[in-house]
matplotlib code that plots the C-alpha trace (Angstrom):
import matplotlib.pyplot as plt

x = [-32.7, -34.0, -31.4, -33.0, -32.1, -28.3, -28.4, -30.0, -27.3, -24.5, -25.6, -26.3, -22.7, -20.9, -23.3, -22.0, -18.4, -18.6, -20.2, -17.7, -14.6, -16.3, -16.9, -13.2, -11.8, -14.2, -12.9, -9.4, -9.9, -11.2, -8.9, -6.1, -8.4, -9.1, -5.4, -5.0, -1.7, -2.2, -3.5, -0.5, 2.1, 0.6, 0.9, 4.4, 5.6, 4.0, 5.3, 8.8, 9.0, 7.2, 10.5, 13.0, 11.5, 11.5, 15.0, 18.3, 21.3, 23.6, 20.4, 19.7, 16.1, 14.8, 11.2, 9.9, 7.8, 6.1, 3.0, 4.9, 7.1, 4.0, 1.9, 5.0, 4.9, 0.8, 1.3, 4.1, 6.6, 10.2, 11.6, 12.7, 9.7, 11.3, 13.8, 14.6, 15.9, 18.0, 18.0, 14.2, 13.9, 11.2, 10.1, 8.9, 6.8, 6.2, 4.1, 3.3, 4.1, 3.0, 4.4, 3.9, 3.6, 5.3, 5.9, 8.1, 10.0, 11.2, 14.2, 17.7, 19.3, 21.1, 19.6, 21.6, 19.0, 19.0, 16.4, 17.4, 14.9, 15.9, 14.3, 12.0, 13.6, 14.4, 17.2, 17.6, 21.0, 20.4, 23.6, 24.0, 23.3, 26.2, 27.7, 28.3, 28.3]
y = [51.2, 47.7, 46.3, 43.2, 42.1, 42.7, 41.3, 37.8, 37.9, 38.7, 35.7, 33.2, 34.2, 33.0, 30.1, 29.1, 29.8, 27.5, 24.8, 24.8, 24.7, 21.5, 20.2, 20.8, 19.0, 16.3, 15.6, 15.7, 13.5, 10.8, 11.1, 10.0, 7.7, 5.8, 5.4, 4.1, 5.3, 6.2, 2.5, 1.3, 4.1, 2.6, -0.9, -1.1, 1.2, -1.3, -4.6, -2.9, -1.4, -5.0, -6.6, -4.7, -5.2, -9.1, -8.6, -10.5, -8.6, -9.7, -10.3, -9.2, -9.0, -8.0, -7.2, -6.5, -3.6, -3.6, -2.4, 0.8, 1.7, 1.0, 3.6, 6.0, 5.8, 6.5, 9.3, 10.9, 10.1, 10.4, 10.8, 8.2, 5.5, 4.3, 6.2, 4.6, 7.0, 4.9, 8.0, 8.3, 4.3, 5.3, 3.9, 6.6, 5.8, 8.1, 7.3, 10.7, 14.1, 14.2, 13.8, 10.0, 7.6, 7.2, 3.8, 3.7, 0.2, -0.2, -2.7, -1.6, -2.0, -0.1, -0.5, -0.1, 0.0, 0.8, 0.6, -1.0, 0.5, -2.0, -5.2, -3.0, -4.4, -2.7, -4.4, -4.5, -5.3, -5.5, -4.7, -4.2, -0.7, 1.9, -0.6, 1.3, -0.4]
z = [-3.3, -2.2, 0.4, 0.8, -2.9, -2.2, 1.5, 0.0, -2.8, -0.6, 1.5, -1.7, -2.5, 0.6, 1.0, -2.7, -1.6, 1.7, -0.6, -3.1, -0.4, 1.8, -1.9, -2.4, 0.7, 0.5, -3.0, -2.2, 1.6, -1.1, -3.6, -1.3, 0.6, -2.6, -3.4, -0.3, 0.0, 4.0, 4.6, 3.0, 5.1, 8.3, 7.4, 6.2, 9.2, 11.9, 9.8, 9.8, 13.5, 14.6, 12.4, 14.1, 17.6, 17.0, 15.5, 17.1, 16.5, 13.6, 11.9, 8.5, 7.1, 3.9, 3.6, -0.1, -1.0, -4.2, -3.5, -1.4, -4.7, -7.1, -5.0, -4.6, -8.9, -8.9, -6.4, -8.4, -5.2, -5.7, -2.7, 0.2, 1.3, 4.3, 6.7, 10.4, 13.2, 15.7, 18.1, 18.3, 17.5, 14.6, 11.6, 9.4, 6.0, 3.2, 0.0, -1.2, -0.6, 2.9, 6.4, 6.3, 9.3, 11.8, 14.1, 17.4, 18.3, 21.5, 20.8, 21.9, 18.5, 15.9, 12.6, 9.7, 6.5, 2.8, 0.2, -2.8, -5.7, -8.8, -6.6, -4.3, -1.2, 2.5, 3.4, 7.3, 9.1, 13.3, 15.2, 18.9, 20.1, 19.7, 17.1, 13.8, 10.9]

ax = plt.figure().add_subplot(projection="3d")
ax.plot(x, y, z, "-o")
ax.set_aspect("equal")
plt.show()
């Protein structure tokens, strides 16, 4: 029996495997590259974190996010774009099903925030720390 024959095939076989999963992950890396959708997560997360940081309390901000809901829709998103953690003071930004970003801000504030979907708005209120609202 000629071993060589099956040792060369064997080998064409995982070389075609290994191709076909880089050729795989490259085509998904691009895929979400080109929506830009991460470009967009770190933006918005450093704009809002930068907001609350520059933020008075008693202030209330609202910052408009089109472009974040009109990539959630093309990504097939449904679930919450922007959450803010007062305990860990981060800003955390979600445009697809993925971890999203996250941003740290290092003002002393409590931020009360809501996302209101029908006019694509984060609406911001700033309130001393420990103040519930």
């Amino acid at each position: 029996m000629n071993t060589k024959g099956v040792d060369l095939l064997n080998e064409n076989i995982v070389f075609l495997i290994l191709i076909l999963i880089f050729v795989g992950a490259l085509f998904i890396h691009v895929s979400r590259a080109g929506s830009q959708a991460a470009l967009y997560e770190q933006v918005y997360a450093k704009k809002i974190a930068l907001l609350i940081d520059k933020a008075k309390p008693g202030m209330d901000i609202e910052l408009e996010l089109f472009d974040a809901f009109r990539l959630a829709r093309k990504n097939k998103f449904q679930g919450t774009i922007v959450t803010i953690d007062n305990a860990l003071q981060k800003v955390n930004v979600r445009l697809y099903d993925a971890q999203g970003y996250d941003f740290y801000y290092v003002n002393d504030v409590a931020v009360a925030w809501n996302v209101d979907t029908e006019q694509r708005l984060l609406i911001l209120k700033i309130r001393e720390a420990g103040e519930v609202s």
